[in-house]
CHARMM internal coordinates of N, CA and C (Angstrom, degrees):
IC EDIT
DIST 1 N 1 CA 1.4525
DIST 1 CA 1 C 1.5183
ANGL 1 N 1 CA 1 C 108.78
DIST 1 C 2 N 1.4731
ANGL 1 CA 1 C 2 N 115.65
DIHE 1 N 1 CA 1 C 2 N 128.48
DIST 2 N 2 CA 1.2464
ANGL 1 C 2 N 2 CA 110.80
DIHE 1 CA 1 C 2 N 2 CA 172.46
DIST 2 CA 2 C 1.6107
ANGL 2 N 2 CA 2 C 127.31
DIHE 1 C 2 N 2 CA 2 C -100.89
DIST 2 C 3 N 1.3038
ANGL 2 CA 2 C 3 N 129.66
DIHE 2 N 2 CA 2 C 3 N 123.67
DIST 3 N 3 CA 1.3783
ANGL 2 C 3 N 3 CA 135.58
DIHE 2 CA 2 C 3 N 3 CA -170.13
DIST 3 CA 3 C 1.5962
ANGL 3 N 3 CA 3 C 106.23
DIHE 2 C 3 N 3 CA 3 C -91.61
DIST 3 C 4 N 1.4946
ANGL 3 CA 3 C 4 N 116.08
DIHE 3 N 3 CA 3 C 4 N 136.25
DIST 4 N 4 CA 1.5492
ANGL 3 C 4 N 4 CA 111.75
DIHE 3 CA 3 C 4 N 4 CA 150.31
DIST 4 CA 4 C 1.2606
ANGL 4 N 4 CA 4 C 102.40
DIHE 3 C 4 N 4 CA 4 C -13.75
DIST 4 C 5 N 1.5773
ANGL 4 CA 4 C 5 N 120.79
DIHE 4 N 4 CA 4 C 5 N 170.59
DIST 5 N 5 CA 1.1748
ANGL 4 C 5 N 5 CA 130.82
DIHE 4 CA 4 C 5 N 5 CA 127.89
DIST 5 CA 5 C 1.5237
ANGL 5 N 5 CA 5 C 118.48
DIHE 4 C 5 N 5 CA 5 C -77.25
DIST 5 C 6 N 1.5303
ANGL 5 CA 5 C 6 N 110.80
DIHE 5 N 5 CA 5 C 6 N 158.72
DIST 6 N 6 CA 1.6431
ANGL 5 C 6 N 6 CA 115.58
DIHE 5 CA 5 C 6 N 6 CA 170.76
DIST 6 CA 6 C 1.4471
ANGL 6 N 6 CA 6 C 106.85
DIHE 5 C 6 N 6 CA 6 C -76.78
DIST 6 C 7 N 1.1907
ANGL 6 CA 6 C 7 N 129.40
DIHE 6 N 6 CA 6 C 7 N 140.12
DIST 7 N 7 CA 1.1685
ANGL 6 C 7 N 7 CA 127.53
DIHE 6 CA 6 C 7 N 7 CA 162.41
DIST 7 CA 7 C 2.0706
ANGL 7 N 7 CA 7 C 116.37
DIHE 6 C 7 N 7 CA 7 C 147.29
DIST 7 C 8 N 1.1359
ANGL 7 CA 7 C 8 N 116.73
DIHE 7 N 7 CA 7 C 8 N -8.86
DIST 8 N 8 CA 0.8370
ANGL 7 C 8 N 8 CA 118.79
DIHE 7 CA 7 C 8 N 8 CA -175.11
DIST 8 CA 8 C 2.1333
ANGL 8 N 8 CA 8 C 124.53
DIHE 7 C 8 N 8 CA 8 C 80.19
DIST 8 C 9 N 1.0557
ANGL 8 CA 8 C 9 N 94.75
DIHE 8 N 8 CA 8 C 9 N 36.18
DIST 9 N 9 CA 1.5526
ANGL 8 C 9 N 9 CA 119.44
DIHE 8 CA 8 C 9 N 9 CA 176.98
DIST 9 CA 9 C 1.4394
ANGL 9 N 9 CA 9 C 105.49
DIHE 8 C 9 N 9 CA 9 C -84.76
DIST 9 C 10 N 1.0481
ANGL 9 CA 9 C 10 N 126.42
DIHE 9 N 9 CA 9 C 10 N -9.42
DIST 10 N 10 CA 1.5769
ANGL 9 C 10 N 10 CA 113.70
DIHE 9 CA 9 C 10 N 10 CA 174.19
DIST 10 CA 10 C 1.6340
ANGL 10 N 10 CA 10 C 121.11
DIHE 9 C 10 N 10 CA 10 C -92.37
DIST 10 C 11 N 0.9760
ANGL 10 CA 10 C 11 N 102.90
DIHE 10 N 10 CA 10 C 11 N 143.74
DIST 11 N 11 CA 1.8784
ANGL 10 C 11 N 11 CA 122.72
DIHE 10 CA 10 C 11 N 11 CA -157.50
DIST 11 CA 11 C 1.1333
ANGL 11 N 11 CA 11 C 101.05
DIHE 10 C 11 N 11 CA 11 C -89.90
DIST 11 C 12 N 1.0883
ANGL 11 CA 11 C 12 N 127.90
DIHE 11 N 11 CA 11 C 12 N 107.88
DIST 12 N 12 CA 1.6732
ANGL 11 C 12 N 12 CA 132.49
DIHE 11 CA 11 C 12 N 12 CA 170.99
DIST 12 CA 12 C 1.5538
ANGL 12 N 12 CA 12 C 102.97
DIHE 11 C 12 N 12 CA 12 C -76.42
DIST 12 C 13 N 1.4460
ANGL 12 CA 12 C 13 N 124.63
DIHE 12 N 12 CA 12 C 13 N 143.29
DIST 13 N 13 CA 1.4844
ANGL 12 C 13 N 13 CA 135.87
DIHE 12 CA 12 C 13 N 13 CA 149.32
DIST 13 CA 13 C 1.6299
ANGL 13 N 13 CA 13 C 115.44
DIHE 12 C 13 N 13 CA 13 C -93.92
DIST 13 C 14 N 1.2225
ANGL 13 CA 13 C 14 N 114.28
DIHE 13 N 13 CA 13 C 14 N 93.17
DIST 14 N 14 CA 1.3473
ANGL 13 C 14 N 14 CA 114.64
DIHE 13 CA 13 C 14 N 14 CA -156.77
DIST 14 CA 14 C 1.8576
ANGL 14 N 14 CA 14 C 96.99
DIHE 13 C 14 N 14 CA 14 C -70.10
DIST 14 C 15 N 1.3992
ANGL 14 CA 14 C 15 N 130.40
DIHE 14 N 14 CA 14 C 15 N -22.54
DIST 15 N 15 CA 1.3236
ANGL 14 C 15 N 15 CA 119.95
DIHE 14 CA 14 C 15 N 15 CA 177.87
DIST 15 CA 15 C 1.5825
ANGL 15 N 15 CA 15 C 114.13
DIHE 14 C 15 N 15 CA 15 C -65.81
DIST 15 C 16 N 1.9527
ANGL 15 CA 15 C 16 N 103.91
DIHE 15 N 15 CA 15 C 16 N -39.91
DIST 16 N 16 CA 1.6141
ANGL 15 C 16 N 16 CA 101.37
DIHE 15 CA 15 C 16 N 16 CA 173.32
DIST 16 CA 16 C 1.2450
ANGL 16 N 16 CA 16 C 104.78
DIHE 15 C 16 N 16 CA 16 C -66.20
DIST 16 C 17 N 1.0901
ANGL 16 CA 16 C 17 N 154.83
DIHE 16 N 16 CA 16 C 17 N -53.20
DIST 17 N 17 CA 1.0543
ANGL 16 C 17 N 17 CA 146.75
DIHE 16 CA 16 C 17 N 17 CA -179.45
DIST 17 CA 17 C 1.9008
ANGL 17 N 17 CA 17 C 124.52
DIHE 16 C 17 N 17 CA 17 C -35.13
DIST 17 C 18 N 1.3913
ANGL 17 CA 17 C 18 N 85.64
DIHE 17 N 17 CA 17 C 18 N -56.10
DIST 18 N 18 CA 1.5589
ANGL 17 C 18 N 18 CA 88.63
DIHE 17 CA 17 C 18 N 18 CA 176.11
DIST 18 CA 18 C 1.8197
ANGL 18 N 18 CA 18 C 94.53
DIHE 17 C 18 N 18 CA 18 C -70.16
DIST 18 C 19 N 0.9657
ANGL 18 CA 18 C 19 N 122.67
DIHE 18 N 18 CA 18 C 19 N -73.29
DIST 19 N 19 CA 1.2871
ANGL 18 C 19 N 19 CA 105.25
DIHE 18 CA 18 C 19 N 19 CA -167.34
DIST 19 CA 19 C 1.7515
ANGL 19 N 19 CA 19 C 122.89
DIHE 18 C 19 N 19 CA 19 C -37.80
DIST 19 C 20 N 1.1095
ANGL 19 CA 19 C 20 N 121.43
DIHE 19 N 19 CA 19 C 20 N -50.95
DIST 20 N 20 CA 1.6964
ANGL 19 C 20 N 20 CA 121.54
DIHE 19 CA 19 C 20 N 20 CA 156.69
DIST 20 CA 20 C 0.8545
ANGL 20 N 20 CA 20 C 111.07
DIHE 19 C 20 N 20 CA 20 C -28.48
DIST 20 C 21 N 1.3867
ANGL 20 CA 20 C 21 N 127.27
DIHE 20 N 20 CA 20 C 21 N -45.07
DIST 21 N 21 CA 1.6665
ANGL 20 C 21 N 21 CA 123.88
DIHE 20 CA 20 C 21 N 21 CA 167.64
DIST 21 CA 21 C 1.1841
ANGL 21 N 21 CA 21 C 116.90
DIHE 20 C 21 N 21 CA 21 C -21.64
DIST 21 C 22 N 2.0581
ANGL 21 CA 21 C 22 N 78.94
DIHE 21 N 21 CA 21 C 22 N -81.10
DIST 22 N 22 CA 2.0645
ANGL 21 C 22 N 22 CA 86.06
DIHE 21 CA 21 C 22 N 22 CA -156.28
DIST 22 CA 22 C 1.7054
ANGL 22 N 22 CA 22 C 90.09
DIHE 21 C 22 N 22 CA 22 C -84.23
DIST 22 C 23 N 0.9410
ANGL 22 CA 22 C 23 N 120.30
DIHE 22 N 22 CA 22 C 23 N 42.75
DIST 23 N 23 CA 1.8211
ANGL 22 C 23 N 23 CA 119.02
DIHE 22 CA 22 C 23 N 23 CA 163.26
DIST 23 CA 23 C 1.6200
ANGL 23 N 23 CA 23 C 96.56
DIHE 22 C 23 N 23 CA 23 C -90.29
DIST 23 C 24 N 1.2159
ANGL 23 CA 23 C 24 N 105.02
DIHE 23 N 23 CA 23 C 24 N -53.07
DIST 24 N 24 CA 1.8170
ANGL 23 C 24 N 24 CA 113.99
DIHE 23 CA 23 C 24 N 24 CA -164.96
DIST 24 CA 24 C 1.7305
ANGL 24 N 24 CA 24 C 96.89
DIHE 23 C 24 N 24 CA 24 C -72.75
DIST 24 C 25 N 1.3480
ANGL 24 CA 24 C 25 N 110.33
DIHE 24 N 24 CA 24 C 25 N -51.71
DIST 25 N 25 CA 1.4351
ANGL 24 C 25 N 25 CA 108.82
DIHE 24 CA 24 C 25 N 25 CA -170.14
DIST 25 CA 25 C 2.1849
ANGL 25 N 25 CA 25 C 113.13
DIHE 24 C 25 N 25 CA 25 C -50.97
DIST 25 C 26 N 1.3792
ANGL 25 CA 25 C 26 N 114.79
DIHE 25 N 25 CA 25 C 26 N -30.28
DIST 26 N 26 CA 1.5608
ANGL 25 C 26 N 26 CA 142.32
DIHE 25 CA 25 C 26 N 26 CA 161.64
DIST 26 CA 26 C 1.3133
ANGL 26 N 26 CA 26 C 85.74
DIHE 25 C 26 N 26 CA 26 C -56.33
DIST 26 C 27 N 1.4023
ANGL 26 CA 26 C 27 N 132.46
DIHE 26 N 26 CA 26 C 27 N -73.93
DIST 27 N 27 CA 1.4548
ANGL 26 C 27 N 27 CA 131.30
DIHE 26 CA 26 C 27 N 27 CA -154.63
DIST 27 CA 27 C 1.3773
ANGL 27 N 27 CA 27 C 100.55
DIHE 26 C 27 N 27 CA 27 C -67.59
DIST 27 C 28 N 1.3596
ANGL 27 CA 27 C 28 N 130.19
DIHE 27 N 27 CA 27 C 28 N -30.34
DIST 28 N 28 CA 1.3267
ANGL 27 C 28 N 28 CA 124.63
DIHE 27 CA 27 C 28 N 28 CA -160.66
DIST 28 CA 28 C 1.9567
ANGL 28 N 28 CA 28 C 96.78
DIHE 27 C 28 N 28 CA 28 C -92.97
DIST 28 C 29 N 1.4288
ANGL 28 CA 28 C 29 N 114.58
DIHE 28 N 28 CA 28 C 29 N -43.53
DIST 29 N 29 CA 1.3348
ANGL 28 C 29 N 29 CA 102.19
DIHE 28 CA 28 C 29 N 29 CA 176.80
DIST 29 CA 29 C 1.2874
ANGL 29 N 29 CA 29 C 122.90
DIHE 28 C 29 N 29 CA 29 C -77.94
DIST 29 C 30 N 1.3626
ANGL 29 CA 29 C 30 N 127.76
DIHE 29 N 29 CA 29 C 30 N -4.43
DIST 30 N 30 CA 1.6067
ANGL 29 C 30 N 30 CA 142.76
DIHE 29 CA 29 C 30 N 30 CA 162.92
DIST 30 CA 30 C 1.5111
ANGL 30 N 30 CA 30 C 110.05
DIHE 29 C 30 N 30 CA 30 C -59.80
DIST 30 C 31 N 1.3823
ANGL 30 CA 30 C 31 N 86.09
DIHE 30 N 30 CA 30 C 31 N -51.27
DIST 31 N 31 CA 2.2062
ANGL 30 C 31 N 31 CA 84.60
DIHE 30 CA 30 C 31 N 31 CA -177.46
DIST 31 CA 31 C 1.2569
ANGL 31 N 31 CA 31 C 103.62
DIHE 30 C 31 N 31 CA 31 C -50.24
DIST 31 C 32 N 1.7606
ANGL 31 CA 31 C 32 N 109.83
DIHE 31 N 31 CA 31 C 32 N -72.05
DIST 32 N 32 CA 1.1697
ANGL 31 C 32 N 32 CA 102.11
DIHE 31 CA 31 C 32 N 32 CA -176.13
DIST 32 CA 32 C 1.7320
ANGL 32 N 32 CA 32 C 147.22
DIHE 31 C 32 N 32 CA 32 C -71.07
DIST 32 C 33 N 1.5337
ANGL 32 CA 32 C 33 N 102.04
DIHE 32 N 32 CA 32 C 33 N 23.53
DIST 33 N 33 CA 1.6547
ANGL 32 C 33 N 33 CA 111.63
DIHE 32 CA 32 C 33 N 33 CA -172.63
DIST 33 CA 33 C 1.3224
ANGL 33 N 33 CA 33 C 100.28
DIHE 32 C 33 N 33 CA 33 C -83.28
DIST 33 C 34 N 1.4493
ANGL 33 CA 33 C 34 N 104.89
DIHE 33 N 33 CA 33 C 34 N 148.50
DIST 34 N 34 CA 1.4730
ANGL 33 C 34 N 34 CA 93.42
DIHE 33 CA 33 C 34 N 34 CA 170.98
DIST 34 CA 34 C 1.9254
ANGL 34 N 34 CA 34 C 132.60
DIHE 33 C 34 N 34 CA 34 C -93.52
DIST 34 C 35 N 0.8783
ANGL 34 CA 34 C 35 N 92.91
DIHE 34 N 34 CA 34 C 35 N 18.80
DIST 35 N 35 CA 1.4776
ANGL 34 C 35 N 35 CA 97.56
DIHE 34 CA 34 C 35 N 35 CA -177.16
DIST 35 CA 35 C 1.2345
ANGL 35 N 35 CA 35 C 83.83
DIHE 34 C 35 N 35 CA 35 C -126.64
DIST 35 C 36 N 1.5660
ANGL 35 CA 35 C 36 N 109.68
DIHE 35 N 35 CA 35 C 36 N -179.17
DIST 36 N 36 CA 1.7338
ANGL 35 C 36 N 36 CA 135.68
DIHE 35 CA 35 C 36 N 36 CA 156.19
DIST 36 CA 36 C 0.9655
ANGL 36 N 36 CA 36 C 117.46
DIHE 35 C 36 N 36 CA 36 C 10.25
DIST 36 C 37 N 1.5072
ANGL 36 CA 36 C 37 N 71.99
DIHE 36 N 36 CA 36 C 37 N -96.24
DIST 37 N 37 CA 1.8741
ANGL 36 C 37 N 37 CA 111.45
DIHE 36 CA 36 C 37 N 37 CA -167.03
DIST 37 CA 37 C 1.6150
ANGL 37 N 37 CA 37 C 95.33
DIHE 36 C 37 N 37 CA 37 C -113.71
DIST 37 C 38 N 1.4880
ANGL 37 CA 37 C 38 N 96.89
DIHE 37 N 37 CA 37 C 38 N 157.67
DIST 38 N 38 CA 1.6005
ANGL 37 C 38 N 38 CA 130.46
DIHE 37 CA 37 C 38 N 38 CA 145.74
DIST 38 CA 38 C 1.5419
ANGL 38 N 38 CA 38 C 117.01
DIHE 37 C 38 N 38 CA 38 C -45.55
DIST 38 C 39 N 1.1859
ANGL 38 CA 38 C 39 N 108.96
DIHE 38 N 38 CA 38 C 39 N 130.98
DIST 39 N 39 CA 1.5825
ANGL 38 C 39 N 39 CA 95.51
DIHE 38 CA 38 C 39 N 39 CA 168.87
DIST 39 CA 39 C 1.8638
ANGL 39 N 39 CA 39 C 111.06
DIHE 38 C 39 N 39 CA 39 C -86.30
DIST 39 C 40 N 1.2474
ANGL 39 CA 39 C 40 N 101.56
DIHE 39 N 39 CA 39 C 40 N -174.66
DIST 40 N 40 CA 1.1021
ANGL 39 C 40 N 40 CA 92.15
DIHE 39 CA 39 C 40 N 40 CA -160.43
DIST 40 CA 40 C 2.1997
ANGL 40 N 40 CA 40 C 85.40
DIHE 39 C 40 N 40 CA 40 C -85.60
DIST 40 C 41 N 0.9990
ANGL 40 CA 40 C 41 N 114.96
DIHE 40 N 40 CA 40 C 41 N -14.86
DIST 41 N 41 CA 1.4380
ANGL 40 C 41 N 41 CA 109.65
DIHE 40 CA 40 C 41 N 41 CA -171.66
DIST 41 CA 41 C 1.3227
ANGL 41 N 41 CA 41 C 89.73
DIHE 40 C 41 N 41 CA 41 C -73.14
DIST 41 C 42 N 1.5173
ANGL 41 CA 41 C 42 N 122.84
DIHE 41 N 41 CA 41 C 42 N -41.92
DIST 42 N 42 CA 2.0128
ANGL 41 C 42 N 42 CA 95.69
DIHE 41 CA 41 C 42 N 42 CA -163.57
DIST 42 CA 42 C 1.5753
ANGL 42 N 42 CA 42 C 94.36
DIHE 41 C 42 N 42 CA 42 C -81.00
DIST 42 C 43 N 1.4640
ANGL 42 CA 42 C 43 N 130.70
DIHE 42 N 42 CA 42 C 43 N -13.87
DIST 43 N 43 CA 1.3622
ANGL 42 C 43 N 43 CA 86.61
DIHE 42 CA 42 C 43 N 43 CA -167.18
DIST 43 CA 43 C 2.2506
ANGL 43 N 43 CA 43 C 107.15
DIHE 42 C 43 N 43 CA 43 C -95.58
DIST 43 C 44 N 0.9500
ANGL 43 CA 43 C 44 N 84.05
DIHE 43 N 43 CA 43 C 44 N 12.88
DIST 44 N 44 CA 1.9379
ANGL 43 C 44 N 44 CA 110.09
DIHE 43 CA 43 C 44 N 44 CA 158.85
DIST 44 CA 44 C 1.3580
ANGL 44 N 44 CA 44 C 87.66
DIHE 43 C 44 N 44 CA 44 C -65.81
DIST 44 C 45 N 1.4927
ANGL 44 CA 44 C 45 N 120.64
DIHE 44 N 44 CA 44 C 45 N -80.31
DIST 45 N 45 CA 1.5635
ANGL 44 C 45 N 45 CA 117.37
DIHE 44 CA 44 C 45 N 45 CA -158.35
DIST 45 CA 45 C 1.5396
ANGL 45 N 45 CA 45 C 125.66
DIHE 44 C 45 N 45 CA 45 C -69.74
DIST 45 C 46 N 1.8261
ANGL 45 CA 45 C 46 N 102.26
DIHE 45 N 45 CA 45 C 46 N -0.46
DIST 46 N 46 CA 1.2304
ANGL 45 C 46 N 46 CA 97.69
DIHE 45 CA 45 C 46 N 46 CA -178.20
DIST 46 CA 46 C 1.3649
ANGL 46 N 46 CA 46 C 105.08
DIHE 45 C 46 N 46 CA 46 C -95.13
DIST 46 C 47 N 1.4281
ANGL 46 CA 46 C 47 N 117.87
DIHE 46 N 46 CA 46 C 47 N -23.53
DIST 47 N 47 CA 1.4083
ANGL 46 C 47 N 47 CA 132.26
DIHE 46 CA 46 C 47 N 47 CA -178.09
DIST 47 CA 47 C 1.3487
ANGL 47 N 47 CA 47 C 119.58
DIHE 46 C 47 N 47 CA 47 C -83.49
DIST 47 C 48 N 1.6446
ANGL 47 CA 47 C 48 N 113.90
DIHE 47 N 47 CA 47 C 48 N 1.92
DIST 48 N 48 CA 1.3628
ANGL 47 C 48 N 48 CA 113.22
DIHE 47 CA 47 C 48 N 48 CA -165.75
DIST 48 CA 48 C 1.1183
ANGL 48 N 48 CA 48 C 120.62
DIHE 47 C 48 N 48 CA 48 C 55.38
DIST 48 C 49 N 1.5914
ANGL 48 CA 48 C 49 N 139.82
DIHE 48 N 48 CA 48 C 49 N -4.30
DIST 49 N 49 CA 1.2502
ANGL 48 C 49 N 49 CA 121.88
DIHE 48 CA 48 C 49 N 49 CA 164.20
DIST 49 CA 49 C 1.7239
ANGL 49 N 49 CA 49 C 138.71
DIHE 48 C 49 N 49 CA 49 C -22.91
DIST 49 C 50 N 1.2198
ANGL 49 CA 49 C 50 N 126.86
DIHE 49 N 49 CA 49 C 50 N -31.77
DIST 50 N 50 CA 1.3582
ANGL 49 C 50 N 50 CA 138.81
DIHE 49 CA 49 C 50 N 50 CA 175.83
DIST 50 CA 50 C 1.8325
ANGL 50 N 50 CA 50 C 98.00
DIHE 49 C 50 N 50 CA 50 C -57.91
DIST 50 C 51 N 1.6402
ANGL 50 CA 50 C 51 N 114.19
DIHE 50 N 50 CA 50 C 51 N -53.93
DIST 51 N 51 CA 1.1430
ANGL 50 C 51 N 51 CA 127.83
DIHE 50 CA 50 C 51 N 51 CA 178.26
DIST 51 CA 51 C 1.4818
ANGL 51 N 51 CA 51 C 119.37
DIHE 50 C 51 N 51 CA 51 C -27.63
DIST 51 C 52 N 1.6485
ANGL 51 CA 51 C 52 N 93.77
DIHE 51 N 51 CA 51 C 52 N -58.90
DIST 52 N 52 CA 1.8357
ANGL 51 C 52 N 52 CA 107.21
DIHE 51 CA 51 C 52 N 52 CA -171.71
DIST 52 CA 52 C 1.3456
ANGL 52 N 52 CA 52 C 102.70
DIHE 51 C 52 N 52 CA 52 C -83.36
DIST 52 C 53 N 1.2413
ANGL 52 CA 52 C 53 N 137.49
DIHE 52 N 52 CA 52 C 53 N -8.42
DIST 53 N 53 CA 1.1384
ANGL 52 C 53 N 53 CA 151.57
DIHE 52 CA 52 C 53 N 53 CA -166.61
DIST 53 CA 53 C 1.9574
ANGL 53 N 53 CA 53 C 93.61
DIHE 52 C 53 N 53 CA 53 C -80.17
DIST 53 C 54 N 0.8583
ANGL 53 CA 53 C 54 N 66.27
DIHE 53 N 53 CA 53 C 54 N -70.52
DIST 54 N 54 CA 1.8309
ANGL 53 C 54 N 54 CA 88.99
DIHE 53 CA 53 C 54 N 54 CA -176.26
DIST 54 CA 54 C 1.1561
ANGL 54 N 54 CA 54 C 117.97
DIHE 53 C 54 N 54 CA 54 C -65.46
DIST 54 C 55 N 1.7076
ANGL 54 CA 54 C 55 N 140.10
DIHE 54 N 54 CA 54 C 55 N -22.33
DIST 55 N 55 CA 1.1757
ANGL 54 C 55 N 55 CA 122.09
DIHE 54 CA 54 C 55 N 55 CA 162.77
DIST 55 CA 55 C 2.0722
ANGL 55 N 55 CA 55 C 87.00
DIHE 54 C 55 N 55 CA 55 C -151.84
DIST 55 C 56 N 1.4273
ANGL 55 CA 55 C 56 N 76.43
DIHE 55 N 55 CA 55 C 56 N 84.39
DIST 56 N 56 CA 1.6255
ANGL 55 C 56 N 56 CA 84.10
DIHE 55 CA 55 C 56 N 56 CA 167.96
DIST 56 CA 56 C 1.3149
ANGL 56 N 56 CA 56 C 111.40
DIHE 55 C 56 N 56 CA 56 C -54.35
DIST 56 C 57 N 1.2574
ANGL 56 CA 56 C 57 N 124.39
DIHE 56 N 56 CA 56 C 57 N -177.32
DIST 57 N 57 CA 1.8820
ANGL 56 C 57 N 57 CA 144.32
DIHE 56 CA 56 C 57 N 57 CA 173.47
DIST 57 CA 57 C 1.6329
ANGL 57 N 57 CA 57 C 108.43
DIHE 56 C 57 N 57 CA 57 C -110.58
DIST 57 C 58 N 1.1693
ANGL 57 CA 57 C 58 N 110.49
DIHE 57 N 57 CA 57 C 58 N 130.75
DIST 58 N 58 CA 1.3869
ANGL 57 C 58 N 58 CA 114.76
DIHE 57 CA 57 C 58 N 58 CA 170.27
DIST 58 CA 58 C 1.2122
ANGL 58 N 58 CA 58 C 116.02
DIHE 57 C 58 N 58 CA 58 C -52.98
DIST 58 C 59 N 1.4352
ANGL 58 CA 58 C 59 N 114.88
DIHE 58 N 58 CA 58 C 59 N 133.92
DIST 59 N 59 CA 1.6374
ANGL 58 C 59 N 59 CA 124.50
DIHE 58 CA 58 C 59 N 59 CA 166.31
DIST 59 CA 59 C 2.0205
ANGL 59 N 59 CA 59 C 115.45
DIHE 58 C 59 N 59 CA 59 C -29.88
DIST 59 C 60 N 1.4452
ANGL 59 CA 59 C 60 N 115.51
DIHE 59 N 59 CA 59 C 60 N 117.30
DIST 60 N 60 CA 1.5497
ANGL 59 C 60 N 60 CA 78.96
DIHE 59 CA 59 C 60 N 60 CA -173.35
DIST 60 CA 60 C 1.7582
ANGL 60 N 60 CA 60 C 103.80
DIHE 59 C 60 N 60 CA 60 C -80.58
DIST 60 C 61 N 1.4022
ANGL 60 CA 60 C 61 N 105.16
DIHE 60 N 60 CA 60 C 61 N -179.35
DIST 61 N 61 CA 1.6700
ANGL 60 C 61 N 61 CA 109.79
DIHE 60 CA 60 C 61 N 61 CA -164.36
DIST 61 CA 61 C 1.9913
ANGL 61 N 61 CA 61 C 98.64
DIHE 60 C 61 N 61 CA 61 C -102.27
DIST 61 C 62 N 1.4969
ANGL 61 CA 61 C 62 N 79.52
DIHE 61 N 61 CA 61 C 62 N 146.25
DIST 62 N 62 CA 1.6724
ANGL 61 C 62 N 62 CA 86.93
DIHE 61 CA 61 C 62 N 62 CA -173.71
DIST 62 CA 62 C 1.0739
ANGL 62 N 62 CA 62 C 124.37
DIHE 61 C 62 N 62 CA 62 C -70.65
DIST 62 C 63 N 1.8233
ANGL 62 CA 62 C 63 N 116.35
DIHE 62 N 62 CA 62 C 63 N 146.54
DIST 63 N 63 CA 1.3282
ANGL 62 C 63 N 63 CA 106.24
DIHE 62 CA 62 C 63 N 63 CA -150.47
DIST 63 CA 63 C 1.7846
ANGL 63 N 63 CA 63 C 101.21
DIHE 62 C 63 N 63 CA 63 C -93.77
DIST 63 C 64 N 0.6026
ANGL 63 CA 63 C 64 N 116.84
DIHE 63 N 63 CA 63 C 64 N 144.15
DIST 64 N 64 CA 1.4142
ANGL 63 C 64 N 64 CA 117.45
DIHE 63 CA 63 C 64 N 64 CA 173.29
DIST 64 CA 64 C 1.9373
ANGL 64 N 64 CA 64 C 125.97
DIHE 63 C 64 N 64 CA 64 C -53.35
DIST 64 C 65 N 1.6566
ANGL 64 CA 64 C 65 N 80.53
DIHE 64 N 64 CA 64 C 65 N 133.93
DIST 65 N 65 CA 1.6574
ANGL 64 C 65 N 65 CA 92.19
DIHE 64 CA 64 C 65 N 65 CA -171.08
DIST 65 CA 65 C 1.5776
ANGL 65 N 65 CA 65 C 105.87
DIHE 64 C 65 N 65 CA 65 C 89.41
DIST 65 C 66 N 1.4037
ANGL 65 CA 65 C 66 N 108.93
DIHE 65 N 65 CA 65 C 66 N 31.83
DIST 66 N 66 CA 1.4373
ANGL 65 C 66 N 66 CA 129.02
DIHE 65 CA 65 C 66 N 66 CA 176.31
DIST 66 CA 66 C 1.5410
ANGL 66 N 66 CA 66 C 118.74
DIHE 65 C 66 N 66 CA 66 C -106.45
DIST 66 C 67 N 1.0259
ANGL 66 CA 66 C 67 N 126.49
DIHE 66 N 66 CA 66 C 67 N 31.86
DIST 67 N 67 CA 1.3719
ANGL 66 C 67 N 67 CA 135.47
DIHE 66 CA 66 C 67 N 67 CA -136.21
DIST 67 CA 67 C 1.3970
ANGL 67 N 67 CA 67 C 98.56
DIHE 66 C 67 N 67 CA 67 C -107.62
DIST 67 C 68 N 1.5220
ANGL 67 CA 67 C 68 N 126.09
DIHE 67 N 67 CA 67 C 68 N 137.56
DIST 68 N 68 CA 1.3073
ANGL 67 C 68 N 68 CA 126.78
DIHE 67 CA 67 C 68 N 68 CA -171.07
DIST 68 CA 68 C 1.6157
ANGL 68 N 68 CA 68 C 113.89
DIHE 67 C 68 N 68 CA 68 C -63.55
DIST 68 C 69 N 1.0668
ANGL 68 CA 68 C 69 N 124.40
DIHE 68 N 68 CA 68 C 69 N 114.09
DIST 69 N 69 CA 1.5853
ANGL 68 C 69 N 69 CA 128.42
DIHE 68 CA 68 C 69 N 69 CA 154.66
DIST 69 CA 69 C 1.0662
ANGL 69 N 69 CA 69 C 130.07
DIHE 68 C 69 N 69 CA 69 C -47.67
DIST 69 C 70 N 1.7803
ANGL 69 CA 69 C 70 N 138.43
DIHE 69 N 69 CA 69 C 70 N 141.32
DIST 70 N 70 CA 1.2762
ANGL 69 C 70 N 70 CA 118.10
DIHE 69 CA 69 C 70 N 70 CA -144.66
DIST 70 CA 70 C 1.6239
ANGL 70 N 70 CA 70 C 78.18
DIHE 69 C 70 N 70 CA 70 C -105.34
DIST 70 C 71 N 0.9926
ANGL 70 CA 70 C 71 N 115.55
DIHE 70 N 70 CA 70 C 71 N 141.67
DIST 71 N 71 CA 1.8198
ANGL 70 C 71 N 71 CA 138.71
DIHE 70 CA 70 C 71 N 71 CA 163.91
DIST 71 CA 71 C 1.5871
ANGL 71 N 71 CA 71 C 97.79
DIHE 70 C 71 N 71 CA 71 C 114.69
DIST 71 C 72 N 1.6833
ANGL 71 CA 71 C 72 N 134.57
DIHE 71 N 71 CA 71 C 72 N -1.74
DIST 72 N 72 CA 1.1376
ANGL 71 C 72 N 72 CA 136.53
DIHE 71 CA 71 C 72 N 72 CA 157.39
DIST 72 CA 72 C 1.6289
ANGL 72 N 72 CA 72 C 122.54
DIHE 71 C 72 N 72 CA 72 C -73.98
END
COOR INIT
IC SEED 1 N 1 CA 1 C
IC BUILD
């Protein structure tokens, strides 16, 4: 059987991570809905969508040596 090593060598993907989140947090407000399905408004409110809505993030700025290619 092979174990991790001890030491802290494992690589987190901090986006999967957040996303696993709101995967479980969907799973967690699904159990408790009372119908079916989710509407599409709670699962807005489970995702915080209203949030990003409301104070979007600036475009980020292009990184250099990004420069359009000609036939692109």
């Amino acid at each position: 059987m092979r174990v991790a090593p001890v030491g802290g060598t494992a690589v987190q993907d901090h986006v999967a991570l957040a996303e696993i989140e709101l995967c479980g947090d969907l799973i967690i407000a699904a159990s408790a809905a009372r119908g079916e399905r989710l509407s599409l408004e709670s699962i807005d409110r489970v995702l915080r969508v209203a949030e990003e809505r409301e104070h979007p993030r600036p475009a980020p700025a292009p990184r250099t040596g990004d420069a359009p290619r000609p036939g692109r």
